[in-house]
N, C-alpha and C positions, 0 to 999 in steps of 0.2 A: 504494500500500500504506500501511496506518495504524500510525503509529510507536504503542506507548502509552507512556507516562509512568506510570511506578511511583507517582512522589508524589504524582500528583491520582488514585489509585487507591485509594481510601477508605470502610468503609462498605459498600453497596448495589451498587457500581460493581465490589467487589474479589468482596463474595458469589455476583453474577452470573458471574463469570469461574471462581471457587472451581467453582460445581455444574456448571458444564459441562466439569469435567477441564483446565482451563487453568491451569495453574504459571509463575507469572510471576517472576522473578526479576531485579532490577536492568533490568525493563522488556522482559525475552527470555523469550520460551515455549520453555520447556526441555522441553515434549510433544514437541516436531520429534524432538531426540535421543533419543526413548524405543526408538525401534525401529531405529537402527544400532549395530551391535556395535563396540567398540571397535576389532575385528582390521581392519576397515574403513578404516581412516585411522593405524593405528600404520604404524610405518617400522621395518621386520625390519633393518634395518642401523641400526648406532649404534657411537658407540665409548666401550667399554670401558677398563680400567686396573687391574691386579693391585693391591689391598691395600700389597704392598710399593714399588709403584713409589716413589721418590725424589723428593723437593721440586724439584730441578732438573730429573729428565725430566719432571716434572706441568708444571711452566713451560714447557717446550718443544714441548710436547705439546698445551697451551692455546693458545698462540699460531698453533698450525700448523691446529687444531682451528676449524671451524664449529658446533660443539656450545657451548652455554654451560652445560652436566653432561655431567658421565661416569658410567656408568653401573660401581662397582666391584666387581671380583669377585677371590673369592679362588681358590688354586691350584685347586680343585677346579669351578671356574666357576661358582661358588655366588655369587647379590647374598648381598654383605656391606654396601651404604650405595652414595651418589651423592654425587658430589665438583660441588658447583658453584665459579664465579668467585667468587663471595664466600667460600668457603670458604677460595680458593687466597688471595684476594688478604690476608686476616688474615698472613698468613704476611709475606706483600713484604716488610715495613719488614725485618724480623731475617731476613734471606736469606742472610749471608754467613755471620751465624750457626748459622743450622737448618739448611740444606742438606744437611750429612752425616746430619742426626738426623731427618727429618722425613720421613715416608713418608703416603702416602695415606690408611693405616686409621689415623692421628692425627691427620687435618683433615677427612675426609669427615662425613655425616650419617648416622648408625647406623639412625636410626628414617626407615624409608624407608615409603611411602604407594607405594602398588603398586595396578594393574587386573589382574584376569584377562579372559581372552578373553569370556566370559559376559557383562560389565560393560558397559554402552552407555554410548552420549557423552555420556547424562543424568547419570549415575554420572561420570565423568571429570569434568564442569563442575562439579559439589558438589563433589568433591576441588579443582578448581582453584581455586574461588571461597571457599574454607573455608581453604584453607592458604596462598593467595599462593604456589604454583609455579611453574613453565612446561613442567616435562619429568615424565612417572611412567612407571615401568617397567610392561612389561606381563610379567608373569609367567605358568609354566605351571598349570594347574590345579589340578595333582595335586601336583606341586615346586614351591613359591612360592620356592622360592631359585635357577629355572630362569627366566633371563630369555630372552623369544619376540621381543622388540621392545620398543620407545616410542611414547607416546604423546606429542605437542605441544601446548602450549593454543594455537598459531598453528595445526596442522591441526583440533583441534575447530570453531576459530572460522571456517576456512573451510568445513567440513563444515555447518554450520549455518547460513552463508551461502548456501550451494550448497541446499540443504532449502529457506530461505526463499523463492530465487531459481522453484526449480522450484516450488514451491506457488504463489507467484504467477499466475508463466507458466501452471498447469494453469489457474488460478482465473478469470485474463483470457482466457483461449481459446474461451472461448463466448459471451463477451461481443461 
């Protein structure tokens, strides 16, 4: 299979690839992803964290936690924001201090970047690639404050392995 190179893609070389519907992006045909839907490769279980939750259960919580975001919601199970590690870890140095005062909806990210189910994994990789994330909620369609699941830029990247992988294999099969 032929890697391409972005940087020697210049010119004559890029116009070619342009008229025939190829989107290249940091050297990856982001065409693979046009036709799997996000709901494909999100993971319907994640963990969550009440708005109120407390600086020391958030610590405790992280630690015990495989998630590197939480996904938070407030009483009414409404996304209010995603609490990631860097979020929490601003907090460490003044821990003994904040701890009574510091609750999740005052270190989480308010402006959250969300897919609906509609969204393919073309869509999720310009979010990934545009904002430097790893985790966006997928929300419901019609309730965008109704989270359905997550998406991972770790399962995009193997979902588009797995594309590559089988486009190959169909491609060498009659050779």
């Amino acid at each position: 299979m032929a890697l391409i190179c972005l940087a020697f893609m210049k010119g004559p070389v890029l116009t070619k690839f342009l008229k025939k519907g190829i989107k290249i992006v940091r050297g990856h045909d982001v065409n693979l992803l046009r036709s799997i839907p996000v709901t494909e490769y999100m993971e319907k279980e994640y963990e969550s964290i009440g708005d109120n939750t407390g600086l020391e259960e958030l610590i405790v919580k992280a630690q015990e936690s495989t998630y590197p975001h939480f996904v938070v919601l407030n009483n009414k199970d409404e996304l209010v924001g995603i609490l990631s590690m860097r979020d929490l870890k601003n907090c460490l140095s003044d821990m003994d201090y904040l701890c009574e005062l510091i609750v999740a909806a005052d270190i989480m990210s308010k402006n959250v970047y969300c897919l609906v189910p509609d969204d393919t994994l073309e869509t999720a990789f310009e979010v990934f690639e545009g904002k430097h994330i790893s985790t966006l909620p997928v929300v419901d369609s019609r309730n965008r404050k109704k989270v359905i699941g997550i998406l991972k830029k770790s399962n995009l990247i193997l979902a588009y392995n797995e594309k590559i992988l089988k486009t190959h294999i169909l491609q060498n099969r009659g050779k």
